[in-house]
VMD Tcl script that draws the C-alpha trace (Angstrom):
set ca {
  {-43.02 2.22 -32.94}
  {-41.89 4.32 -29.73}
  {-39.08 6.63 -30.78}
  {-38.27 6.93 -27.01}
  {-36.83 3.75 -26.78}
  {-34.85 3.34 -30.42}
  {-31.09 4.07 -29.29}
  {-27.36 3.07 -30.78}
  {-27.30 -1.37 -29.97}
  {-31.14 -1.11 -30.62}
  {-31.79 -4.68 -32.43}
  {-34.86 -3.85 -34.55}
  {-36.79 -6.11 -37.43}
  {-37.75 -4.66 -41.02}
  {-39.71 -6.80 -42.93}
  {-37.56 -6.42 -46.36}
  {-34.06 -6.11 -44.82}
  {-34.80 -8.57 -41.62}
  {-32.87 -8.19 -38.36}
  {-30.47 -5.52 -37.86}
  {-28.53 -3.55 -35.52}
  {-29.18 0.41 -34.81}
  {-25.44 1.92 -35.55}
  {-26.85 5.60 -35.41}
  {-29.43 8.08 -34.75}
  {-29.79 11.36 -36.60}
  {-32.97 13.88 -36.48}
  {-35.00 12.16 -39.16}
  {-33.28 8.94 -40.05}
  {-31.89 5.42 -38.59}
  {-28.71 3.89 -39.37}
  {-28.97 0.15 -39.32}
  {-26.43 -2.83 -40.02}
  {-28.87 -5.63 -40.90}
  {-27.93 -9.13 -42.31}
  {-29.23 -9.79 -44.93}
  {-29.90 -5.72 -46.42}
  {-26.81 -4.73 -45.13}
  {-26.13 -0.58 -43.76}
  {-29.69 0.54 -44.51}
  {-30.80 4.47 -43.56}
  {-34.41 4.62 -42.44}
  {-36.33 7.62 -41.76}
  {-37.89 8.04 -38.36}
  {-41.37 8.37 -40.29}
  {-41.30 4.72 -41.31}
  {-43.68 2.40 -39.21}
  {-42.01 -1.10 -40.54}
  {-39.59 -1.65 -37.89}
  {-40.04 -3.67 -34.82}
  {-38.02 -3.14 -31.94}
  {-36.91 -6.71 -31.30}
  {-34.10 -5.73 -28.14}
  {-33.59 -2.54 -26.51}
  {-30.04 -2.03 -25.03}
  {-29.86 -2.56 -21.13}
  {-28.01 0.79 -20.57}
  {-30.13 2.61 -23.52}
  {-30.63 6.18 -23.18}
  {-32.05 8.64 -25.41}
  {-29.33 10.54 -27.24}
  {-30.94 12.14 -30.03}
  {-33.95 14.56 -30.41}
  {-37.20 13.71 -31.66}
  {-38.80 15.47 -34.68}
  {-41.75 16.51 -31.98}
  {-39.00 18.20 -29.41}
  {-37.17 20.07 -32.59}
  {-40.87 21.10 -33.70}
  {-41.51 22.47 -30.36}
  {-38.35 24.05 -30.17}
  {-38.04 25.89 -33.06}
  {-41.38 27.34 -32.52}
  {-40.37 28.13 -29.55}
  {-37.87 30.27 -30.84}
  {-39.01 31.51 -33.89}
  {-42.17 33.08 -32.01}
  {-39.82 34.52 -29.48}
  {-38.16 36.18 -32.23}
  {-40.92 37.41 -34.09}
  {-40.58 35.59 -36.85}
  {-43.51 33.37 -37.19}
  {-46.45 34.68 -39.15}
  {-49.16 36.32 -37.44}
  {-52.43 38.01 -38.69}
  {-52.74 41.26 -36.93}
  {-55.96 42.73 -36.48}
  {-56.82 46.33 -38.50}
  {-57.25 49.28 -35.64}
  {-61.14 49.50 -35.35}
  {-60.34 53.08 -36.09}
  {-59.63 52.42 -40.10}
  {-61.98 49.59 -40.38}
  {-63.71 50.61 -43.61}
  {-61.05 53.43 -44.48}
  {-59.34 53.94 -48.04}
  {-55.48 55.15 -48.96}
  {-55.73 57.25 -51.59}
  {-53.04 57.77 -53.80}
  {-52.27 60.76 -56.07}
  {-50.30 60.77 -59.47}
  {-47.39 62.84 -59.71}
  {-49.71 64.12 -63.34}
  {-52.47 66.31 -62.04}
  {-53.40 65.27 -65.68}
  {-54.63 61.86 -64.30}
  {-57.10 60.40 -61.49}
  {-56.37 59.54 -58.21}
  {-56.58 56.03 -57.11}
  {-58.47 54.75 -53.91}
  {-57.76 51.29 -52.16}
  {-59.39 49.96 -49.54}
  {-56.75 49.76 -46.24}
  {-57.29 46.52 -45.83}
  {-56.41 45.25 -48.94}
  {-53.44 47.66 -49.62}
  {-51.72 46.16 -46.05}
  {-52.35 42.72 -47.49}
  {-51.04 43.69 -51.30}
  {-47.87 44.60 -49.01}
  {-47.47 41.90 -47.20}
  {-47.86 39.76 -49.74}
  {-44.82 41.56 -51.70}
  {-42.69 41.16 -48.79}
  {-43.40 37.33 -48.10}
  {-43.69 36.40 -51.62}
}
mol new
graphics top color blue
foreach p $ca { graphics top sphere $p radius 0.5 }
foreach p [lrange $ca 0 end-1] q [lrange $ca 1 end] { graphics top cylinder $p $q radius 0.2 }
display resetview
């Protein structure tokens, strides 16, 4: 079904409820008036409607789940906030953090960089 052409007046076919009238369009979900289910909400996802009669004046008033995809990554990666995997410098590829006790009694401990970045990260995200 083409989501470009499902608007408010839409008369679309379901084949459980039957006919029915479009009465509103939200971001993931129809509103429809049909006659026999009567008001039925039906999520944008759902390939069992036909579109039986598209309103003469119909234009798109609502967003589809694509264009809110694209937009929020759109903004989300303009704000830095969308996960990224930086690369190590080249220059402590290989290298260790080594980490001394506050007890000269005991040994010091010696992680590879790599995996003490991702033992933070994965702290901060989780």
């Amino acid at each position: 079904m083409d989501e470009d052409i499902i608007t408010t007046g839409t008369r679309v076919e379901h084949p459980r409820y039957g006919e029915g009238i479009l009465a509103e369009v939200s971001l993931a979900s129809y509103e429809i008036f049909f006659e026999q289910g009567g008001k039925v909400e039906i999520l944008k996802s759902n390939t069992d409607l036909t579109v039986l009669e598209t309103p003469e004046d119909a234009t798109q008033t609502s967003v589809s789940m694509e264009e809110m995809s694209k937009t929020i990554s759109i903004v989300l990666d303009r704000y830095g906030i969308l996960p990224s995997n930086a690369e190590l410098g080249k220059k402590w590829e290989g290298g260790k953090v080594v980490i001394y006790p506050g007890n000269d009694s005991l040994k010091p401990k010696e992680i590879p960089i790599d995996a003490f970045f991702h033992k933070i990260v994965m702290v901060r995200t989780g």
